[in-house]
Residue frames as a rotation matrix with the C-alpha (Angstrom) as fourth column:
UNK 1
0.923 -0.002 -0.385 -32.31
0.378 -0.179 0.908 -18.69
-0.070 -0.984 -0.165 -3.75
UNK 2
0.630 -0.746 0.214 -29.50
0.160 -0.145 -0.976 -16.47
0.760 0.650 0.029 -3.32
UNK 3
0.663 -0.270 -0.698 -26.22
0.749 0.230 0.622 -16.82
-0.007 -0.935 0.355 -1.37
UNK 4
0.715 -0.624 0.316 -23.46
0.397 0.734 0.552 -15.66
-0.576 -0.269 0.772 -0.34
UNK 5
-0.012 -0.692 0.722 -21.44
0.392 0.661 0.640 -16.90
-0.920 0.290 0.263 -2.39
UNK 6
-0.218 0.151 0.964 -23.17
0.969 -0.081 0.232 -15.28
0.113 0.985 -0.128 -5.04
UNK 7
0.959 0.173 -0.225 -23.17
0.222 -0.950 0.219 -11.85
-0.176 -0.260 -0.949 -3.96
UNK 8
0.296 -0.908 0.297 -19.32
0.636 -0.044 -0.770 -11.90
0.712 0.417 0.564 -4.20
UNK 9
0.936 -0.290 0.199 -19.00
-0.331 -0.534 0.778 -10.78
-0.120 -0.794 -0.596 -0.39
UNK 10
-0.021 -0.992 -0.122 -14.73
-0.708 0.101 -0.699 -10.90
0.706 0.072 -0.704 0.24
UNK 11
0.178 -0.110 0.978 -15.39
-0.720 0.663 0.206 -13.46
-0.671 -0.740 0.039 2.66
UNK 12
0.619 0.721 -0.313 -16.20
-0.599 0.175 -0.782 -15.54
-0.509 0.671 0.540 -0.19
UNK 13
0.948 -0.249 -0.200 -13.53
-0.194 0.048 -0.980 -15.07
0.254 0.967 -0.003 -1.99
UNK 14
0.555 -0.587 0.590 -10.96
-0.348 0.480 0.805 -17.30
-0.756 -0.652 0.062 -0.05
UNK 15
0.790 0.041 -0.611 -7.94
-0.576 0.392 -0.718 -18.52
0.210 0.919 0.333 -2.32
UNK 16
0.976 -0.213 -0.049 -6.14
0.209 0.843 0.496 -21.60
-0.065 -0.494 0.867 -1.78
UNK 17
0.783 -0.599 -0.167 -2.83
-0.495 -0.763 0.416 -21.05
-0.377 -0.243 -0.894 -0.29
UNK 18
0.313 -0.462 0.830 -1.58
0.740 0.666 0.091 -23.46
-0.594 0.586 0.551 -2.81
UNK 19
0.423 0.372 0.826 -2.40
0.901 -0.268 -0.341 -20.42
0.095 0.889 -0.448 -5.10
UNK 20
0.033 -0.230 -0.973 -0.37
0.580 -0.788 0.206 -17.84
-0.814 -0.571 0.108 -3.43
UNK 21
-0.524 -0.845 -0.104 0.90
0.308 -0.302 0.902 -16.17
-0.794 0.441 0.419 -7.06
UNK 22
-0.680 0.518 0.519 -2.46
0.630 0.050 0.775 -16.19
0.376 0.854 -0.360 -8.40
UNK 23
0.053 0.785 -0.617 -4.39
0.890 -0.317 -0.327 -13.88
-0.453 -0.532 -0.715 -5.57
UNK 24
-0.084 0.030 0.996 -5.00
0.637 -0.767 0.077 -10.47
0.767 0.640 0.046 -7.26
UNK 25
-0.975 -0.124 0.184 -5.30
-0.027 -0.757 -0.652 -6.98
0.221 -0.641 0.735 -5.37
UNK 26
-0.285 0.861 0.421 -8.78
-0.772 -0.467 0.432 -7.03
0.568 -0.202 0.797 -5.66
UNK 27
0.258 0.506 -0.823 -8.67
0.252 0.787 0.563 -10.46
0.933 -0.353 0.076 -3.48
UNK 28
-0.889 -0.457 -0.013 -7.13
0.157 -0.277 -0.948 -8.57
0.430 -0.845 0.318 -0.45
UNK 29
-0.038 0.987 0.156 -10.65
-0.361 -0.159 0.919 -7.94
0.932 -0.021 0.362 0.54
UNK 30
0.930 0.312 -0.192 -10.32
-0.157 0.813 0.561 -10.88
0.331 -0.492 0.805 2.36
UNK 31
0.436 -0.841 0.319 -7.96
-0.889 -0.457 0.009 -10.66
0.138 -0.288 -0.948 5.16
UNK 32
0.782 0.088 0.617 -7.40
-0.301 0.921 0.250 -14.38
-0.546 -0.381 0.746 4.55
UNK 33
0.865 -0.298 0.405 -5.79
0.497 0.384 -0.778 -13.97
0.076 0.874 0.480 1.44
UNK 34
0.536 -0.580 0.614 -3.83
-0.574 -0.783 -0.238 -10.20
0.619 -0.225 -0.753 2.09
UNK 35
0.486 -0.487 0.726 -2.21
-0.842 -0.040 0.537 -12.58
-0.232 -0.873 -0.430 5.31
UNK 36
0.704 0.122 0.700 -1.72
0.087 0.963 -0.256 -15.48
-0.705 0.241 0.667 3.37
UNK 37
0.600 -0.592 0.538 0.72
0.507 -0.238 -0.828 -13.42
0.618 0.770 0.158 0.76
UNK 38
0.463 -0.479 0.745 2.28
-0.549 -0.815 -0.183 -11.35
0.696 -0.325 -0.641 3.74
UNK 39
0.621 0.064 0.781 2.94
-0.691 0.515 0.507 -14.45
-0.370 -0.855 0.364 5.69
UNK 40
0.969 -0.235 0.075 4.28
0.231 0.759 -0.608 -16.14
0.086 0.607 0.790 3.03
UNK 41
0.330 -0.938 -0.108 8.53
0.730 0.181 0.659 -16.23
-0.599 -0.296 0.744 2.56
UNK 42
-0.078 -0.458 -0.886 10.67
-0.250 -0.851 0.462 -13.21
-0.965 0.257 -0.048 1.04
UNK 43
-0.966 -0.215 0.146 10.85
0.022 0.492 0.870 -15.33
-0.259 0.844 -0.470 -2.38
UNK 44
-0.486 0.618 0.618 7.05
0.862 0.457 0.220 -15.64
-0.147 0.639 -0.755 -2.45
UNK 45
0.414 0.419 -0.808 6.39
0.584 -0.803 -0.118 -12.07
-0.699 -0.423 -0.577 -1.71
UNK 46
-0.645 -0.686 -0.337 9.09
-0.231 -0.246 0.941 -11.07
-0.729 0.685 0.001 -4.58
UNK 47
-0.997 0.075 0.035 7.30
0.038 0.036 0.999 -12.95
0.074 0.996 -0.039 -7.14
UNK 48
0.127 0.981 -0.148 3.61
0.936 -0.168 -0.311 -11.74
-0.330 -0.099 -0.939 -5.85
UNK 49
0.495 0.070 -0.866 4.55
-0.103 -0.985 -0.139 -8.18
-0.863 0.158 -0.480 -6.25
UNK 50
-0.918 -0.385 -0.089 6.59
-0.108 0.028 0.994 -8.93
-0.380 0.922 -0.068 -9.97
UNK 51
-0.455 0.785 0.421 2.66
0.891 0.401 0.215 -11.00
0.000 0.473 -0.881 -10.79
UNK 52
0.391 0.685 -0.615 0.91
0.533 -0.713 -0.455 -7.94
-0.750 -0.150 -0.644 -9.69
UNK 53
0.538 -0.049 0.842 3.05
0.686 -0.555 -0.471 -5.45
0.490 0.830 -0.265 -11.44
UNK 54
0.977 0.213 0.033 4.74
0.145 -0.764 0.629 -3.67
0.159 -0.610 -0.777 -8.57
UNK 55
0.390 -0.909 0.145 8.06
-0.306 0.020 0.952 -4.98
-0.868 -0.416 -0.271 -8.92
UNK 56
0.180 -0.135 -0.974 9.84
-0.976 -0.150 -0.160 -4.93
-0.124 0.979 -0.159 -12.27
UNK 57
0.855 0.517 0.036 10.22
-0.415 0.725 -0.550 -8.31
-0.310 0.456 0.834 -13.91
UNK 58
0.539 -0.757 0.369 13.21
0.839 0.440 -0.321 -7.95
0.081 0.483 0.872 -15.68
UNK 59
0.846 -0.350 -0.401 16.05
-0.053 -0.805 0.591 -5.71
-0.530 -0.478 -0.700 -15.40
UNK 60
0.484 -0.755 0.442 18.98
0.758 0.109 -0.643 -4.36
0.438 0.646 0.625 -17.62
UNK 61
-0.062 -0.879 -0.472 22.49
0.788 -0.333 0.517 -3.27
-0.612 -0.340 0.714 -15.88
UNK 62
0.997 0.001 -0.077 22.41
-0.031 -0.913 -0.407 0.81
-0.070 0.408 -0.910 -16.65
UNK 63
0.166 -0.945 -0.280 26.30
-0.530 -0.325 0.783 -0.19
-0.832 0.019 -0.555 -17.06
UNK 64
-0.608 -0.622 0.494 26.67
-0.036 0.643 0.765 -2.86
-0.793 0.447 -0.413 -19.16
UNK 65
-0.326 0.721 -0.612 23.62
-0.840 -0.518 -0.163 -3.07
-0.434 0.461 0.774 -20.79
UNK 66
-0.586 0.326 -0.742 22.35
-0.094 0.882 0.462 -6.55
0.805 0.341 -0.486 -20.88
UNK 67
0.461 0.818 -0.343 20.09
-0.264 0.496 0.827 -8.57
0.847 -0.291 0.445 -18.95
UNK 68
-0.723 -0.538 0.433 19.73
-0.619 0.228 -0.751 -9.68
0.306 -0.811 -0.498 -15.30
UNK 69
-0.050 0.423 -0.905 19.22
0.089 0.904 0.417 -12.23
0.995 -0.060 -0.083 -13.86
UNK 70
0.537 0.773 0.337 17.25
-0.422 -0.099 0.901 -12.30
0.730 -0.626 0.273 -10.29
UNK 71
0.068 -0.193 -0.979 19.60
0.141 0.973 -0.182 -13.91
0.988 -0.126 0.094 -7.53
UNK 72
0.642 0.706 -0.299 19.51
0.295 0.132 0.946 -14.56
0.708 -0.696 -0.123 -4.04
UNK 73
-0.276 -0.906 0.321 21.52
0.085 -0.356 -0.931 -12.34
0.957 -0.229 0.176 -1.50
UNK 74
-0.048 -0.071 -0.996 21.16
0.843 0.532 -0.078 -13.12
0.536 -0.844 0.034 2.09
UNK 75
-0.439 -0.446 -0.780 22.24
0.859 -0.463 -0.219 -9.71
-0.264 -0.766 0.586 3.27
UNK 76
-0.842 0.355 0.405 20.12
0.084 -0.657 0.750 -7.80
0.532 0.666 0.523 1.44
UNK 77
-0.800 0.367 0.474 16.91
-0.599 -0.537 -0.594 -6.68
0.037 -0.759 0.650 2.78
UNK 78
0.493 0.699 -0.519 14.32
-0.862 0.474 -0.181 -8.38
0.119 0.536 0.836 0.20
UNK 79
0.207 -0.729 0.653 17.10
-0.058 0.657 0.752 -11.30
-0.977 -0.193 0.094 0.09
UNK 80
0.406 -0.413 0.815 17.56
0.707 0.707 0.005 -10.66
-0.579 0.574 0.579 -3.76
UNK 81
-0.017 -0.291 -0.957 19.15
-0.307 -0.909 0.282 -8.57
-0.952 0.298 -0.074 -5.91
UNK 82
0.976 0.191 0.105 19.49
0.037 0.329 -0.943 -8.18
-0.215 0.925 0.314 -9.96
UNK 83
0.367 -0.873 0.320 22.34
-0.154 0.283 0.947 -9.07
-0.918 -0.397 -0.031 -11.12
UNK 84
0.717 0.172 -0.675 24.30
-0.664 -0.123 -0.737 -9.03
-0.210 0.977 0.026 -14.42
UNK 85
0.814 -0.559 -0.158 27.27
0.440 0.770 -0.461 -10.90
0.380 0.306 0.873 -16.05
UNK 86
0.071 -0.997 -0.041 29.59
0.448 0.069 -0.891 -8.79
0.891 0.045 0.452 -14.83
UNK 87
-0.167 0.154 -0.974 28.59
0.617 0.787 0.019 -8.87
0.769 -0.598 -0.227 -11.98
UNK 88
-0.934 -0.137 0.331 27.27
0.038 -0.957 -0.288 -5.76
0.356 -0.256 0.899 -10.99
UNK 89
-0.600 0.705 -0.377 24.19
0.794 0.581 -0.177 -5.58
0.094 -0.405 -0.909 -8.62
UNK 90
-0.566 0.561 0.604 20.82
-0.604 -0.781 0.159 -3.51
0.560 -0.275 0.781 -8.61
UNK 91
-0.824 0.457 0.335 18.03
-0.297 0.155 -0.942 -3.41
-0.482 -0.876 0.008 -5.85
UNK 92
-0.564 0.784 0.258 15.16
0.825 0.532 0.190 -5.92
0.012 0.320 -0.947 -6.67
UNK 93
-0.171 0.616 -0.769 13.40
0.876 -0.262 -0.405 -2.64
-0.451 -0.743 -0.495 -5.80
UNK 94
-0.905 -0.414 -0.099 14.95
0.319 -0.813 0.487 -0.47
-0.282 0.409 0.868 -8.56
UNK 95
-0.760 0.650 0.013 11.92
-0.272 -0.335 0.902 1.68
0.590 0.682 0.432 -10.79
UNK 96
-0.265 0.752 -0.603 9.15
0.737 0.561 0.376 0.86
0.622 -0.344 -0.704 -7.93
UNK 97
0.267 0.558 0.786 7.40
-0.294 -0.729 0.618 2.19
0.918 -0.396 -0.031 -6.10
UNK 98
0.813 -0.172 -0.556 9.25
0.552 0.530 0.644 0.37
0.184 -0.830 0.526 -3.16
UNK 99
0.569 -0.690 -0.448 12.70
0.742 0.666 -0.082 2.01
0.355 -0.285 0.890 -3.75
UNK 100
0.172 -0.527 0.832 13.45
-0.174 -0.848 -0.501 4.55
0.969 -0.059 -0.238 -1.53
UNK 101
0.368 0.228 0.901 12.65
-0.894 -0.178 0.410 2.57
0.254 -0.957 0.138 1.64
UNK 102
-0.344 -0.929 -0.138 14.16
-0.610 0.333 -0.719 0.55
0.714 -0.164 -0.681 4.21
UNK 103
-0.122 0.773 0.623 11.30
-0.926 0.136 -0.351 -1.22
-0.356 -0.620 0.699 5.23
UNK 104
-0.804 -0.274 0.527 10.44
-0.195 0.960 0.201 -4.71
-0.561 0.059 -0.826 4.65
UNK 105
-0.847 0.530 -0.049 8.51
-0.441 -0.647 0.622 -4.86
0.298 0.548 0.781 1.78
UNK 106
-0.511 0.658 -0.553 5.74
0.451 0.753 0.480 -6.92
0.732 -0.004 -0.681 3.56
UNK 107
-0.426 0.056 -0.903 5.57
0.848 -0.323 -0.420 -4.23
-0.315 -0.945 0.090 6.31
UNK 108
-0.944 -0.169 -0.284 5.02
-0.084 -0.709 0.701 -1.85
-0.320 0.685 0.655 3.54
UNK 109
-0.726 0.675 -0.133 2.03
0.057 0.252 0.966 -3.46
0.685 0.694 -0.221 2.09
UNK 110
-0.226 0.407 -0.885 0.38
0.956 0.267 -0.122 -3.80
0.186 -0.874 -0.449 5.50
UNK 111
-0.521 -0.126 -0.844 0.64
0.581 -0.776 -0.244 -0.33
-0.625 -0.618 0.478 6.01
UNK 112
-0.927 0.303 -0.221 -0.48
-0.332 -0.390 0.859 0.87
0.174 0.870 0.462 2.56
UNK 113
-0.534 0.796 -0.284 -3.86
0.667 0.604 0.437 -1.71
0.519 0.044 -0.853 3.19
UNK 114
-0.434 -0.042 -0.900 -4.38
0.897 -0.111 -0.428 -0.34
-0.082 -0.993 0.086 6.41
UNK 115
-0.949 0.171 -0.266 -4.27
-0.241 -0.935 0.260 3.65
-0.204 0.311 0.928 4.98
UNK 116
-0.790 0.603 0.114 -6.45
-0.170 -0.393 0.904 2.85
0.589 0.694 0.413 2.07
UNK 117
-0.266 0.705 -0.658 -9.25
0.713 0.603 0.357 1.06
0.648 -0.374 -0.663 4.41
UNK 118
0.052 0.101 0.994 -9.12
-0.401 -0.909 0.113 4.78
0.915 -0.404 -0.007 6.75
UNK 119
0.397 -0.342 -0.852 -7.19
0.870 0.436 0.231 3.28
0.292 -0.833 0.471 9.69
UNK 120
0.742 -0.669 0.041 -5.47
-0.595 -0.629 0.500 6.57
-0.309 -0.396 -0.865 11.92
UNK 121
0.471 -0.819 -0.329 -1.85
-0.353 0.167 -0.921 6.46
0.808 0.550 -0.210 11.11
UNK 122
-0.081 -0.202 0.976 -1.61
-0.931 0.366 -0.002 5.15
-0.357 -0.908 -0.218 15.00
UNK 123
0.527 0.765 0.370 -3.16
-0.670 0.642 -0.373 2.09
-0.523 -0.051 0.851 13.77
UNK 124
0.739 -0.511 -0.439 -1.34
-0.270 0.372 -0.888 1.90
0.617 0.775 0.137 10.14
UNK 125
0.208 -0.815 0.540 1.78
-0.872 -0.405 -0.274 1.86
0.442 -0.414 -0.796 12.27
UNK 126
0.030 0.131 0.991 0.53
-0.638 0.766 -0.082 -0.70
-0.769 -0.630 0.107 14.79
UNK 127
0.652 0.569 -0.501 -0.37
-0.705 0.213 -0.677 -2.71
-0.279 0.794 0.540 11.88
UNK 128
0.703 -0.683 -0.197 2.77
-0.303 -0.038 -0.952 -2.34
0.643 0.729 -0.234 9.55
UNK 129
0.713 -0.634 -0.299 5.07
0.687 0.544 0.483 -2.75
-0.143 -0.549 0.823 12.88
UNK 130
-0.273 -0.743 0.611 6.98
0.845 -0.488 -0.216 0.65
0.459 0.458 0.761 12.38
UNK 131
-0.617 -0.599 -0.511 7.57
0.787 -0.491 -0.374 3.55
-0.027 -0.633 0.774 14.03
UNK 132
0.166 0.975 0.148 4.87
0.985 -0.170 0.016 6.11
0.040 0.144 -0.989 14.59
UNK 133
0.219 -0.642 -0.735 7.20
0.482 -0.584 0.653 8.91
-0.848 -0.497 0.181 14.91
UNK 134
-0.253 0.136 -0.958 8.14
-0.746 -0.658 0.103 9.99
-0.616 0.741 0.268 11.69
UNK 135
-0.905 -0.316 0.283 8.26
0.014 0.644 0.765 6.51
-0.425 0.696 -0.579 9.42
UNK 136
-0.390 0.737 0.552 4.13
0.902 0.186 0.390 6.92
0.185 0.650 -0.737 9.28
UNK 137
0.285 0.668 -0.688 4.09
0.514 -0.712 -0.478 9.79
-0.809 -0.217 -0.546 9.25
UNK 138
-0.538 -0.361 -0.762 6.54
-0.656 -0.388 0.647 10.31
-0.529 0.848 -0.029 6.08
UNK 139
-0.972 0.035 0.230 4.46
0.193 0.673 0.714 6.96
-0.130 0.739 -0.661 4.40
UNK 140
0.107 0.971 0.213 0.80
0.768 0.055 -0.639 8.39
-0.632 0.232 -0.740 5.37
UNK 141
0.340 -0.053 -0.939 2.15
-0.486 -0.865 -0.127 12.16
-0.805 0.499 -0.320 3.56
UNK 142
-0.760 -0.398 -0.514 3.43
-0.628 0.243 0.739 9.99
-0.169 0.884 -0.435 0.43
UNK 143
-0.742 0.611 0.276 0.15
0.651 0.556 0.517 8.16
0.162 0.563 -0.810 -0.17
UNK 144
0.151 0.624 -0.766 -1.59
0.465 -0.729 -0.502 11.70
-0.872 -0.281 -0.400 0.53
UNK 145
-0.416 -0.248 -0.875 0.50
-0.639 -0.605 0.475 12.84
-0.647 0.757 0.094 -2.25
UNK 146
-0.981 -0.150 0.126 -0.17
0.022 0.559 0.829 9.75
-0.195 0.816 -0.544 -4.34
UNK 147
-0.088 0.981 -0.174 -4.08
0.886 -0.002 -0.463 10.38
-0.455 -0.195 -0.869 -3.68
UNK 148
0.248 0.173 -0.953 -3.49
-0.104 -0.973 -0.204 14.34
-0.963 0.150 -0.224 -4.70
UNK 149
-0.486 -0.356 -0.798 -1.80
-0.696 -0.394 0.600 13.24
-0.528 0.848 -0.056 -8.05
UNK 150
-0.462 0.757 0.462 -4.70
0.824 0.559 -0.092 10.27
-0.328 0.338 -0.882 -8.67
UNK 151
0.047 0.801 -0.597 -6.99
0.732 -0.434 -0.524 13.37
-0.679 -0.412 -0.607 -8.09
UNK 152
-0.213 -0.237 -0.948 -5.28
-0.474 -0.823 0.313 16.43
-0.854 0.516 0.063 -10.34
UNK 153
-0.803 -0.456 -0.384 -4.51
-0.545 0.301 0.783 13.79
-0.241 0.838 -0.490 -13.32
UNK 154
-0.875 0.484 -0.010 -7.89
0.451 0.823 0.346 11.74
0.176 0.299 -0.938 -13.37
UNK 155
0.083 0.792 -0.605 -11.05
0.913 -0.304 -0.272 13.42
-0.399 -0.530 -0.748 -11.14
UNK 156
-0.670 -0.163 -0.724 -9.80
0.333 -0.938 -0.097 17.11
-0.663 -0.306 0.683 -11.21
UNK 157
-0.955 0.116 -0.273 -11.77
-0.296 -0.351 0.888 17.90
0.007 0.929 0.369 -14.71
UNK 158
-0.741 0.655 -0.145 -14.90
0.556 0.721 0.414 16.19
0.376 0.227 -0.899 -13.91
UNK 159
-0.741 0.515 0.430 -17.92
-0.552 -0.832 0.046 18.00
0.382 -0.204 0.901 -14.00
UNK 160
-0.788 0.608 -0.095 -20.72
0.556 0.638 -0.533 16.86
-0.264 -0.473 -0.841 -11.49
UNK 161
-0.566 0.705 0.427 -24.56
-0.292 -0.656 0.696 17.81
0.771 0.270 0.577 -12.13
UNK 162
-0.145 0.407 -0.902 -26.78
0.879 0.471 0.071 17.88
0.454 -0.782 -0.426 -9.09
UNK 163
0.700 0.318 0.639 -27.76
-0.268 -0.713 0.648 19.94
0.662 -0.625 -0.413 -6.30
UNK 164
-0.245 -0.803 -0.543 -24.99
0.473 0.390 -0.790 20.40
0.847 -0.450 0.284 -3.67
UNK 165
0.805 0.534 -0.259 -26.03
0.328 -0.036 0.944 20.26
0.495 -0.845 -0.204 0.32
UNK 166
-0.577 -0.761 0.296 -23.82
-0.116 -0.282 -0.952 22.61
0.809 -0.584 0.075 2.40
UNK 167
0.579 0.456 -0.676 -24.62
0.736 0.065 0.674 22.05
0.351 -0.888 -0.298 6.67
UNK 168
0.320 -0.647 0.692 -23.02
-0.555 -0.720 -0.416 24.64
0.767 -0.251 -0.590 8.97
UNK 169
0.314 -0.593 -0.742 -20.32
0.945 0.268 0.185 23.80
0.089 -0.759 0.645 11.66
UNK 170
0.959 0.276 -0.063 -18.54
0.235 -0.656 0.717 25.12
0.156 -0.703 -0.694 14.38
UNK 171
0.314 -0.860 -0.402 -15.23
0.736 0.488 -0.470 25.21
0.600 -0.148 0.786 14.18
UNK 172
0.440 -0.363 0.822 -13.78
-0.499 -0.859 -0.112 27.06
0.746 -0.361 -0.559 17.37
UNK 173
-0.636 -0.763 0.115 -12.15
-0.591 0.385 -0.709 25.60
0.497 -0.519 -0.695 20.99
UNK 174
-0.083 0.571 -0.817 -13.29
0.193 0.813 0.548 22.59
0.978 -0.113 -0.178 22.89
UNK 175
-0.051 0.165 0.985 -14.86
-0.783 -0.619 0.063 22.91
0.620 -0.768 0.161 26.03
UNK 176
-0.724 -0.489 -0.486 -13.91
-0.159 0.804 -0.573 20.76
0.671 -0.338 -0.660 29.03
UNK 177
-0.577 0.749 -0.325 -17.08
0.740 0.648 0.178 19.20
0.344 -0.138 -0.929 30.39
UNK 178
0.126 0.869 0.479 -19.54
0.928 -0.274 0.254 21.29
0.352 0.412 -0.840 28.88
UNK 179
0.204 0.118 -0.972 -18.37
0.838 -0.534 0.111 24.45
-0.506 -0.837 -0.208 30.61
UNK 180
-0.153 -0.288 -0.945 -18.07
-0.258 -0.912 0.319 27.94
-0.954 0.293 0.065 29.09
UNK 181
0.471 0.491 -0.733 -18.72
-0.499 -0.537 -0.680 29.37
-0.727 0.686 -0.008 25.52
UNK 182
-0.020 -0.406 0.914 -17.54
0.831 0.501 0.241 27.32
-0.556 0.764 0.327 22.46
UNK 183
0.672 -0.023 -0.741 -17.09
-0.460 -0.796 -0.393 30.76
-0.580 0.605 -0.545 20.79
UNK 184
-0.488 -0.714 0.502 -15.46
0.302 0.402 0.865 30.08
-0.819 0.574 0.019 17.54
UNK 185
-0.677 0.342 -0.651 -16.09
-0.698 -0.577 0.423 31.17
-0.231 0.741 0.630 13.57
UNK 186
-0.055 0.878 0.476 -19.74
-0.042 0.474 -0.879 29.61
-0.998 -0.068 0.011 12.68
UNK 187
-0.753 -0.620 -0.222 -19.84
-0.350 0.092 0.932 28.54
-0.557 0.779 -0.287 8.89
């Protein structure tokens, strides 16, 4: 008899919020987990996105050249910064794909879910908690781009075999309850 459980539906795949640091991307499925890591504190969100791979690990001072060391700044957005021995700070955010923005980086992820799932950018917005004005409208055109350079570098070269179904459409002006000619170019 099969469940479930054994289908590997994203309900399913609930992980205990004991386990925050261990949920993978592919467990966002499940908006139990995705709210469980975005809910969580500024510290566990840091070292979810360091597990994943989105946020650098370590970090060497482009002045001094040694090691930093992770520490906790209050006034900062994220609340941490890297730090070296002489005491010279970089954004937790340097080399990422986070660091050009002034968003919280939980507001960030939310929004990024949201896109990939084909929410309107009304929605992402609502979502993420951020301005629909330009902020998603500059973060849906940067994961349009990141989608166009998935596409050139990986897909673009691939040859498909098959038969390919074209339908025709209308594309011309909308008529306001049903009245007059939809004249427009027929395709």
């Amino acid at each position: 008899m099969s469940r479930l459980v054994d289908q590997r539906s994203p309900w399913a795949t609930r992980v205990d919020p004991q386990n925050v640091l261990n949920i993978s991307l592919s467990d966002f499925n499940n908006p139990f987990n995705r709210y469980t890591v975005l809910l969580s504190g500024k510290d566990v969100i840091v070292q979810w996105l360091q597990n994943v791979g989105l946020l650098a690990k370590t970090m060497i001072c482009h002045r001094c050249n040694v090691p930093c060391s992770r520490n906790v700044r209050q006034k900062n957005l994220d609340g941490f910064v890297w730090r070296c021995t002489a005491r010279h700070e970089i954004s937790i955010r340097r080399y990422s794909f986070f660091s050009h923005s002034h968003l919280h980086l939980a507001d960030i992820i939310q929004f990024l879910i949201s896109y990939a799932e084909g929410q309107s950018l009304w929605k992402c917005a609502q979502y993420a908690g951020v301005n629909y004005g330009s902020t998603a409208v500059d973060w849906g055109s940067f994961c349009r781009d990141l989608f166009v350079e998935y596409y050139v570098c990986n897909i673009r070269h691939t040859q498909f075999s098959g038969e390919i179904e074209m339908d025709e459409s209308l594309f011309g002006r909308r008529t306001k309850y049903h009245r007059g000619r939809s004249q427009g170019l027929k395709v």
